[in-house]
C-alpha positions in Angstrom: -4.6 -17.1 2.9 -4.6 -13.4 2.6 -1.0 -11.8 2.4 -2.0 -9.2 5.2 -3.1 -12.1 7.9 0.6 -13.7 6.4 2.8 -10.6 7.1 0.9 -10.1 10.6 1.6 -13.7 11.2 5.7 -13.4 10.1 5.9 -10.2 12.6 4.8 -12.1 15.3 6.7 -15.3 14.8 9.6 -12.9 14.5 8.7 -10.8 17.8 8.4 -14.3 19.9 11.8 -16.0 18.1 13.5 -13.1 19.3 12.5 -13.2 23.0 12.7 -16.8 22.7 16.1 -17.5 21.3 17.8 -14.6 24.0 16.4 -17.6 26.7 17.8 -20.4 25.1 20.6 -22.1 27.4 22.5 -23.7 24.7 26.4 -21.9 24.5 26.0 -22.6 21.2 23.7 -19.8 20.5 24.9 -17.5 23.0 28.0 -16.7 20.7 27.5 -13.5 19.9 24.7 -11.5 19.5 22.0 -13.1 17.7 18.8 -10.7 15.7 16.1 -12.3 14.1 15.9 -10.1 11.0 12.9 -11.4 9.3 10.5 -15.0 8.9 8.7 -16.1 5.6 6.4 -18.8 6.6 4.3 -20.8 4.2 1.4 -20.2 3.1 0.0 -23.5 4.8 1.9 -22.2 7.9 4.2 -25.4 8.4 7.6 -23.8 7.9 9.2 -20.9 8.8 12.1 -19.8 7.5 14.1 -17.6 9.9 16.8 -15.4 9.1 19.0 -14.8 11.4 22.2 -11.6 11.5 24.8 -12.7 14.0 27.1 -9.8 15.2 30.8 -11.5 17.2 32.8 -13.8 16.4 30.5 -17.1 15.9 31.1 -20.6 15.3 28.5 -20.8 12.4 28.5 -24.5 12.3 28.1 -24.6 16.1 25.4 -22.1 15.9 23.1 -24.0 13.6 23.8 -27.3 15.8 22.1 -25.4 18.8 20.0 -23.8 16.5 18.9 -26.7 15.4 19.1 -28.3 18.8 16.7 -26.0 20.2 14.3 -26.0 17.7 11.6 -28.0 19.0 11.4 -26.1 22.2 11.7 -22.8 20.3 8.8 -24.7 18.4 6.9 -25.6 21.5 7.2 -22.0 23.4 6.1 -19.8 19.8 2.8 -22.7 19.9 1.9 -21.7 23.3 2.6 -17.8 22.7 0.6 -17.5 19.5 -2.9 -18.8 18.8 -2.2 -20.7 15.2 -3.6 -24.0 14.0 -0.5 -25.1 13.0 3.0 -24.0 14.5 5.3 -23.8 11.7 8.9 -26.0 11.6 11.6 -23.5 12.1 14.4 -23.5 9.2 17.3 -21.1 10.0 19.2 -19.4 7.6 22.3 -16.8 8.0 21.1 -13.7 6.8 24.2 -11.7 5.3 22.4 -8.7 4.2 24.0 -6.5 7.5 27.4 -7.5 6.9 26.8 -6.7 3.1 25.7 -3.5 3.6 28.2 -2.9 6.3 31.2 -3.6 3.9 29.5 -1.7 0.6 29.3 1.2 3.4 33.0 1.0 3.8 33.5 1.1 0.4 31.7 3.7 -0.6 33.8 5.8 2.3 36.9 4.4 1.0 36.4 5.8 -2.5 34.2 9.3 -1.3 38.1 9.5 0.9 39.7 9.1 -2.2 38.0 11.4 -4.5 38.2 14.4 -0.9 42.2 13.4 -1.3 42.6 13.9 -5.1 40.5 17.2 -5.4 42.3 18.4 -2.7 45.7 18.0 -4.4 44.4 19.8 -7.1 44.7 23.6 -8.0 41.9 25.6 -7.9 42.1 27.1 -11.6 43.0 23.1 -12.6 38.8 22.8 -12.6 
């Protein structure tokens, strides 16, 4: 299957799941604010892996239970929104990337705070 078809494919799994998974009635999922950050199906389109950024405080555990829950009628409404042969079994992973950056971000604040304090104890003829 070409990669292009495959990446057009992943956007709109990724475009649906996120409509979809705002309509799910589960409380399990409507923790906190749930983002579908990106999908890497198959090439045989039968699974999809999901990742998923969760912003709140969330019940991970819980979440995947009503993921997981949900996921035949997540299944059934992304069949009858796109035209595929085969609609691909939905795996749901925590993607971590968000917080990661998030914290490297602080970081990297911290220390450029750091460095502005220490220069700015410093004489100017010190240099």
């Amino acid at each position: 299957m070409a990669t292009n078809r495959l990446n057009r494919i992943n956007e709109d799994i990724q475009r649906e799941l996120s409509s979809l998974i705002r309509r799910v009635k589960d409380p399990r999922v409507q923790q906190g604010l749930v983002t579908v950050t990106g999908v890497e199906t198959t090439g045989d389109l039968r699974y999809a892996k999901v990742y998923l950024s969760i912003l709140g405080q969330v019940d991970e555990k819980e979440l995947r239970k009503g993921l997981k829950s949900a996921a035949p009628w997540l299944r059934r409404e992304l069949g009858s929104a796109l035209t595929l042969r085969y609609t691909p079994e939905l795996i749901f992973e925590h993607d971590r990337s968000i917080e990661r950056g998030a914290e490297l971000s602080g970081l990297i604040n911290r220390i450029a705070e750091d460095d502005r304090k220490r220069m700015e104890g410093r004489p100017d003829d010190a240099e």
